[in-house]
N, C-alpha and C positions, 0 to 999 in steps of 0.2 A: 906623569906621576900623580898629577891633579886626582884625573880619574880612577888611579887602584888602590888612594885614600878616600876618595867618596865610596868603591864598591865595599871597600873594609868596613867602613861606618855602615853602610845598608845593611851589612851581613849583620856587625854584632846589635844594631835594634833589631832589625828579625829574631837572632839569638833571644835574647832577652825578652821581647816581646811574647816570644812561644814559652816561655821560660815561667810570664807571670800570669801568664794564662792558662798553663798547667799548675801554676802553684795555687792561682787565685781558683780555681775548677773541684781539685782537688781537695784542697781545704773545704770549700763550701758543699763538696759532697760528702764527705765525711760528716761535718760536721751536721749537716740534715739529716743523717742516716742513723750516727748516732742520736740524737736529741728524737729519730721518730721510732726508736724500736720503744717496741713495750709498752708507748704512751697508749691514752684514749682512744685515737685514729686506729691503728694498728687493730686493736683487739675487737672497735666496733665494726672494722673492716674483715676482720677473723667471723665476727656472728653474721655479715650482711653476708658473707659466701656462704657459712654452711645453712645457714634459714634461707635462702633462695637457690642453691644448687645452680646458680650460675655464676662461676668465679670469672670467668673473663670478663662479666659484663659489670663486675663490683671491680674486678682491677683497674678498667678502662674509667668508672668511675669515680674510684678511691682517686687515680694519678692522674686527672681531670681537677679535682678540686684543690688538690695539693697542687697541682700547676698555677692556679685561681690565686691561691692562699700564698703563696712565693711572689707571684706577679706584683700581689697588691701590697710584700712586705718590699719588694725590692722598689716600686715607684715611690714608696713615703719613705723609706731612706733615703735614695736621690735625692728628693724634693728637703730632705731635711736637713741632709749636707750639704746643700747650698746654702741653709739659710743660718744654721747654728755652727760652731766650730768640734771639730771631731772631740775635745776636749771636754765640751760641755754636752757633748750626746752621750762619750762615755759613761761620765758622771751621771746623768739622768736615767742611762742605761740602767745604771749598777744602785741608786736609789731606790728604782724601778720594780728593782728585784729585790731587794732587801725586802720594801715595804711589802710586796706580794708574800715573800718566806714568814715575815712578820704576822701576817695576814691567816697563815694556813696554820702557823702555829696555837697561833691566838685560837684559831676555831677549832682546832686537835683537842686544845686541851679544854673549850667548854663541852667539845663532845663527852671526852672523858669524865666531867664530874657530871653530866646528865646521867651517863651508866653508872656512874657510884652512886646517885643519888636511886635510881632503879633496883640497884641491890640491897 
């Protein structure tokens, strides 16, 4: 009896285990996929094919660096969720951003009164 409660517990961590590694895969591929359409990378990635006529060798490059550019986001989260609590990465997360939106706005609108000032 011992034994077809241990092989039931093995089964449903397996379950589960495949469970948040499709969810946790999934999300994280989305979520890259959206956040890289349309951006900078994409469209410098669009002009480095048609200005060199070799797209395989800008794809292998493009998904090289973005492999680079993941590696070095996914070691300093590790490293940061050891040392901070998820609570206050949140937060620093989402100040983070605020101040950056703060930041573009700010320069939007001295762009803007340089052009009125031009007209």
């Amino acid at each position: 009896m011992v034994n077809s409660n241990s092989n039931i517990n093995s089964i449903n961590q397996t379950q589960m285990s495949s469970e948040t590694f499709a969810k946790t895969f999934i999300s994280t591929f989305l979520t890259v996929f959206i956040a890289e359409l349309g951006d900078k990378t994409q469209i410098a990635t669009l002009l480095l094919s048609a200005g060199s006529g070799k797209p395989i060798l800008v794809f292998i490059g493009a998904a090289t660096a973005l492999i680079c550019t993941s590696l070095i986001g996914v070691i300093l989260g590790s490293w940061l969720s050891q040392r901070i609590s998820d609570n206050l990465l949140n937060n620093l997360a989402g100040f983070s951003m605020l101040l950056i939106g703060l930041y573009l706005l700010s320069d939007l609108s001295l762009t803007n009164l340089d052009l009125v000032k031009l007209l």
